[in-house]
N, C-alpha and C positions, 0 to 999 in steps of 0.2 A: 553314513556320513563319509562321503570322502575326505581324503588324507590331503593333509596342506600342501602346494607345493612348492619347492623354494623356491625366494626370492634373490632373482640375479640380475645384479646389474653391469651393463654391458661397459667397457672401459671407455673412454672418449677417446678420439680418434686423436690421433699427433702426427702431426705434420713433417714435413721432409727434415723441418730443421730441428726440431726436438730428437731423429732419430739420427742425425749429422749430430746433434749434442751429446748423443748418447752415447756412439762411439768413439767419440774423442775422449769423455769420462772411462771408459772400458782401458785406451789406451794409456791414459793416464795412470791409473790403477792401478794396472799391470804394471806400468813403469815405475811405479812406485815402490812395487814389494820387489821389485827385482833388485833396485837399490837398496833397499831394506835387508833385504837378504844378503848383499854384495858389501854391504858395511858391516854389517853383523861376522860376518866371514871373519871378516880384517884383526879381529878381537878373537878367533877360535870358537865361535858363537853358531849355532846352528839352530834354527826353529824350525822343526818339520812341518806342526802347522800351519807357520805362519802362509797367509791366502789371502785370495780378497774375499770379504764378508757377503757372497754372493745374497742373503736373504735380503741383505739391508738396500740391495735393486730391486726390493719387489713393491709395487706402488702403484695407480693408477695414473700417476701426473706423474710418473717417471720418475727417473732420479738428477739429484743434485750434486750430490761428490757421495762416493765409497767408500766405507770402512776399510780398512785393514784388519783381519782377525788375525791377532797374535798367537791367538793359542794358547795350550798349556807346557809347562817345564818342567823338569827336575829342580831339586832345590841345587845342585852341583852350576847347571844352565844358570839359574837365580842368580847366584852370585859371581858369575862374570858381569852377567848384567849390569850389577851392583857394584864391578870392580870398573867398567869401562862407562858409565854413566858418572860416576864419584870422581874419574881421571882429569888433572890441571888438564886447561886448552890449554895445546903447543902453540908457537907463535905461525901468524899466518905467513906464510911463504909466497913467494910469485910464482903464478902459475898454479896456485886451488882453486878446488871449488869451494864455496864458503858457505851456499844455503842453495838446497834444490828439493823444493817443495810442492807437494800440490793439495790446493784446499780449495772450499766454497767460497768466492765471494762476497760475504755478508758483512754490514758494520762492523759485529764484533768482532770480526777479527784482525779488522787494520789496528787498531792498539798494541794488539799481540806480536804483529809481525814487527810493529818497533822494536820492540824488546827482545825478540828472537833475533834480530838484525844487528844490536847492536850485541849482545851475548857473543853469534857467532862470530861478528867481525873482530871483538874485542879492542878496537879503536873505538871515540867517537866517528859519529858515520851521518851526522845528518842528511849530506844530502842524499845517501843510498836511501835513507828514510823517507825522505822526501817523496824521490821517482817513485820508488814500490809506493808507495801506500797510496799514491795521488795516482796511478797506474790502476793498482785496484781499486780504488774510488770512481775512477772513470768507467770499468768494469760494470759496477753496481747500476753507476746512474744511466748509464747508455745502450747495457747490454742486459742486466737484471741483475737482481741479487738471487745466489745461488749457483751463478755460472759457476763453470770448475775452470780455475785459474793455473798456471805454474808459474812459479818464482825462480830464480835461478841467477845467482849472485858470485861470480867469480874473481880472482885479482889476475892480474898479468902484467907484471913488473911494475910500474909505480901509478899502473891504474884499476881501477876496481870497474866490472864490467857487469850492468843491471839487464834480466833479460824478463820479461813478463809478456806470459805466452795465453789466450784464450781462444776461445770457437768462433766469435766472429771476426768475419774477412775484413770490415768496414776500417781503414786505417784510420786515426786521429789527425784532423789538419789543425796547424798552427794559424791562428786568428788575431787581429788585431783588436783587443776589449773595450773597450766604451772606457773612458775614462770616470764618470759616472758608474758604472758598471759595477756589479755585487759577482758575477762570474765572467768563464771565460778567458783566468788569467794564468789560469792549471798550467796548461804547457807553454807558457812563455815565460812563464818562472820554470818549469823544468830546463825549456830552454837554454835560460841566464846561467844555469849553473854548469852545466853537459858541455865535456868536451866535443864529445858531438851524439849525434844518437839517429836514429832511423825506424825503419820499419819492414819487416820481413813477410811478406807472405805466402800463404802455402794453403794446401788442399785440407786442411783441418781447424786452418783460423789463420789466426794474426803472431807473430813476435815482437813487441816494440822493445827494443834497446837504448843502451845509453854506457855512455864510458866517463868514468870519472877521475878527477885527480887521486891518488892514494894517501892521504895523510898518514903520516907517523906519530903514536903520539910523543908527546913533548917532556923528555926525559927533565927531572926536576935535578937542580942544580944544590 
């Protein structure tokens, strides 16, 4: 009786842009623990581990956004953690960065970045809420869900500056909507609101931007 012999199956082939998606996820990644590590600094925090989760790029359809492996601690490490995670936000100053993220594209997580958005601004922040999450909405419906996204939300004197960066080139044109029309009115309402905003691009995708007025909130009397 001959011996069974394994069955392998060959991986599907992926195209030029799937492996231009890949290395922009790679760079991302990387830019990410480097920040991770560069904040964590800021607090006397040190993660040896901390890496990108190299297994979790293993997959025949490739990857979608990277893990972070944090690794493990001492209980001493724990609790700075625990002291600089529990710490009041200070007020935001002109001239921070406010949120510089990078994640998958997916539904769920435009609800999340509301909330994240409005957390780290600590004002209301509608229309920052706006641009990102109709930014990455546009992402989903036009580029895929999944793509790897960055966010990147800064102030600079009494404006707050929206940067949302992905892998493809293809920039958003402003359109005139059907007045009947159910879409299509996404960036003409981003528009209305923008002091002004643009588009950058480069050899790894796209940046659309936007600069907004900075609201203060409104001291009670």
């Amino acid at each position: 009786m001959r011996n069974a012999q394994p069955v392998t199956s060959a991986a599907p082939d992926r195209s030029p842009a799937h492996h231009h998606a890949d290395r922009c996820v790679d760079r991302c990644v990387d830019r990410c623990v480097d920040d991770l590590k560069s904040a964590l600094s800021m607090h006397g925090i040190t993660l040896p581990s901390l890496r990108v989760d190299v297994p979790s790029f293993a997959g025949a359809h490739g990857r979608t956004a990277g893990l972070v492996a944090l690794g493990n601690c001492n209980t001493e490490t724990a609790r700075k953690l625990i002291a600089a995670l529990r710490a009041p936000a200070g007020p935001t100053v002109p001239g921070s960065v406010l949120l510089d993220v990078v994640l998958a594209a997916v539904p769920e997580v435009v609800p999340e970045l509301r909330r994240t958005l409005r957390a780290c601004l600590g004002v209301p922040c509608a229309d920052v809420q706006l641009w990102v999450t109709e930014l990455v909405g546009n992402v989903i419906r036009h580029v895929g869900a999944g793509v790897p996204v960055r966010v990147h939300v800064s102030r600079s004197g009494e404006r707050a500056r929206v940067e949302v960066s992905d892998p493809d080139p293809r920039a958003p044109v402003l359109r005139d909507a059907p007045a009947d029309g159910e879409t299509g009115r996404g960036l003409a309402l981003l528009d209305a609101v923008a002091l002004r905003w643009g588009v950058e691009e480069g050899e790894s995708g796209k940046t659309v931007w936007c600069e907004l007025a900075w609201e203060e909130p409104v001291q009670a009397s």
